[in-house]
C-alpha positions in Angstrom: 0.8 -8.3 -12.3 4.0 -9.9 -11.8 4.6 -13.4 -13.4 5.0 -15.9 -10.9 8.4 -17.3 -12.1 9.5 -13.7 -11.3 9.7 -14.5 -7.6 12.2 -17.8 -8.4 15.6 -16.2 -8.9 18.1 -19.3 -8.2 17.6 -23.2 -9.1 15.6 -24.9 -6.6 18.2 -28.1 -7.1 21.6 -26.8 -7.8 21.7 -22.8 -6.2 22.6 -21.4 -9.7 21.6 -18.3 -11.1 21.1 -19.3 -14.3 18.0 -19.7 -14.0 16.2 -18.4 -17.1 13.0 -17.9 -18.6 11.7 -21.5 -20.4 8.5 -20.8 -21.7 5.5 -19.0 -20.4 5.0 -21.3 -17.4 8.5 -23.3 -17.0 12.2 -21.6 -15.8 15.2 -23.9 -16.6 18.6 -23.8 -15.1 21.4 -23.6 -17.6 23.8 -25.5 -15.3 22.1 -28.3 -13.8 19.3 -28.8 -16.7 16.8 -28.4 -13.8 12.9 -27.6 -15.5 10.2 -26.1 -13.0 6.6 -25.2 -14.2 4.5 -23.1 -12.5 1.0 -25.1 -12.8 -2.0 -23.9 -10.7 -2.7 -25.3 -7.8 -6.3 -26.8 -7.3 -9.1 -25.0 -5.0 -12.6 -25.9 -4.7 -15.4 -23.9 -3.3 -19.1 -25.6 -1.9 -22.3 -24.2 -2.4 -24.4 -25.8 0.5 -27.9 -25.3 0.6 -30.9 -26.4 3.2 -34.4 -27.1 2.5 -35.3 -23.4 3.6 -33.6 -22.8 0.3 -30.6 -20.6 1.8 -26.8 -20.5 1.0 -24.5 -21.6 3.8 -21.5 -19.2 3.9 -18.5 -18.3 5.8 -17.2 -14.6 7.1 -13.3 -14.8 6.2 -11.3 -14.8 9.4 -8.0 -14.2 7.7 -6.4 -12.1 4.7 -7.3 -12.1 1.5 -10.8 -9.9 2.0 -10.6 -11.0 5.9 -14.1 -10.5 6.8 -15.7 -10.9 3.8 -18.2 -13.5 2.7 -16.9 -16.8 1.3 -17.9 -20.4 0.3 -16.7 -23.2 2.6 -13.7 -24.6 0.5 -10.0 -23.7 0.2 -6.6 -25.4 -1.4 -6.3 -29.4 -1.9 -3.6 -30.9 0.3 -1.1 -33.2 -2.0 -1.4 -36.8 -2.2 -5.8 -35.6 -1.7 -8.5 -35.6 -4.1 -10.6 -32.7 -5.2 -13.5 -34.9 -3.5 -11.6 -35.6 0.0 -10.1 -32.0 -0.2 -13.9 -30.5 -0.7 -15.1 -32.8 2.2 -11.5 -32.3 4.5 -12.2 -28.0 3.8 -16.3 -28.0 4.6 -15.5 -30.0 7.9 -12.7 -27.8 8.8 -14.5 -25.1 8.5 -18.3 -25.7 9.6 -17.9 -28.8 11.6 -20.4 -30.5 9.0 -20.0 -33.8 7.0 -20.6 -33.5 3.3 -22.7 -36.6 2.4 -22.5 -36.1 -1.5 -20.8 -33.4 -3.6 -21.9 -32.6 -7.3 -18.8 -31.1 -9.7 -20.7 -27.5 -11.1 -17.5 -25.6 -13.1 -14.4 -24.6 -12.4 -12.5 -21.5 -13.2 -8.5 -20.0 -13.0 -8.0 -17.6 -10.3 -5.4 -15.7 -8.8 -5.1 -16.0 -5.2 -2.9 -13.3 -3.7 -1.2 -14.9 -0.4 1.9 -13.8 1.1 2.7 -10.7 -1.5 2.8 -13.0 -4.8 0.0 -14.6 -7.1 -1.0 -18.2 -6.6 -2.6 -19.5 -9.9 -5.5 -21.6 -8.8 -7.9 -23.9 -10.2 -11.1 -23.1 -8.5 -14.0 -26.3 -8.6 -17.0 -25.5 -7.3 -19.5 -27.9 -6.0 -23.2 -28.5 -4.9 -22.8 -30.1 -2.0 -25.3 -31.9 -0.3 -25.3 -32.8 4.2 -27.0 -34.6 6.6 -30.2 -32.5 7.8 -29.5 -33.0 11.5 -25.7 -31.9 10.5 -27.1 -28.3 9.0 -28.4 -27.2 12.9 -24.7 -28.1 14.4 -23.0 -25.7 12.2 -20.0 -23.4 13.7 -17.0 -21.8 12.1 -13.5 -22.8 12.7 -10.3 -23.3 11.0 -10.3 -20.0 8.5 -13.8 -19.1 9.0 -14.7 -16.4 12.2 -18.6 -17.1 11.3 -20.8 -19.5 9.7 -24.1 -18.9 9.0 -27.4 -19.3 6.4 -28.4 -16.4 3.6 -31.9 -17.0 2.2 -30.7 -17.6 -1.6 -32.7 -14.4 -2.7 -30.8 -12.2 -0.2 -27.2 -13.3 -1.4 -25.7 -10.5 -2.6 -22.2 -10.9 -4.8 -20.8 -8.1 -4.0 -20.4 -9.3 -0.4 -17.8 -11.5 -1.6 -14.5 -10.7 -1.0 -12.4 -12.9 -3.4 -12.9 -12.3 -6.8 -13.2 -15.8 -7.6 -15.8 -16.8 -5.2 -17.8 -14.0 -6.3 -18.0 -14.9 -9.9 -18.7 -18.2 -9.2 -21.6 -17.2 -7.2 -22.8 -14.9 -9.9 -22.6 -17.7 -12.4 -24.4 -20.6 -9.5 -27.3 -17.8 -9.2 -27.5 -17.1 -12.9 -26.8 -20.6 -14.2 -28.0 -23.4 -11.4 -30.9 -21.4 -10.1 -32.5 -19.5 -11.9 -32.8 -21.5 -14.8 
């Protein structure tokens, strides 16, 4: 897989091509003195259940692994929080309010988008909703579908992003079925 820092051929500041190899994660330019790093960028995923003990999921609407399953979540906005950027990508994409989220693990990813490797930082939450929210559901934004899997039916493999499918493996194997 091509490095990131690859795909950054001139200075961002100054034009030059001098623009050489720092470090593992950082090209500087020779003229201007110019540093960039290439730091990942933060995601977060939510794993939303009701008290018929299913799994609220979304079918992908776009590419990567358009329509696929997936977890309501997607990339923090700048100046956001993980928090408001969990709550801002669950109402985007299910119409629903997130009344409390829970931090579960995180993991790096590599989100393919537009021919070139995004590092991520993927956060994954339980997050909890208002009952009479969970019947109002309905995808928009990203997702073309939004429905409930009984928890004993989700199947990983119906996951199209490699991220989101580990994490469910490790939520099934780790918060579950403990």
């Amino acid at each position: 897989m091509e490095h990131p820092l690859e795909k950054f051929k001139f200075c961002p500041v100054c034009g030059s091509e001098h623009f050489d190899v720092h470090n593992f994660k950082s090209k500087q330019c020779r003229d201007c003195g110019f540093t960039y790093y290439a730091n990942p960028c933060s995601a977060t995923a939510a794993f939303i259940l009701n008290e018929q003990n299913e799994l609220l999921v979304v079918r992908r609407a776009k590419q990567p692994a358009k329509g696929t399953l997936d977890l309501p979540g997607g990339f923090c906005d700048m100046y956001e929080t993980v928090e408001d950027g969990m709550r801002r990508e669950i109402k985007e994409e299910t119409g629903i309010e997130a009344k409390e989220i829970r931090y579960l693990f995180s993991s790096p990813n590599v989100y393919q988008y537009s021919g070139m490797g995004i590092h991520t930082l993927d956060m994954d939450y339980l997050v909890c909703v208002n009952k009479a929210d969970m019947a109002d559901i309905h995808a928009a934004d990203d997702a073309a579908e939004a429905f409930w899997i009984p928890i004993d039916k989700v199947n990983p493999a119906d996951f199209g992003l490699t991220s989101i499918r580990n994490a469910v493996i490790r939520f099934l194997s780790e918060t579950l079925r403990k």
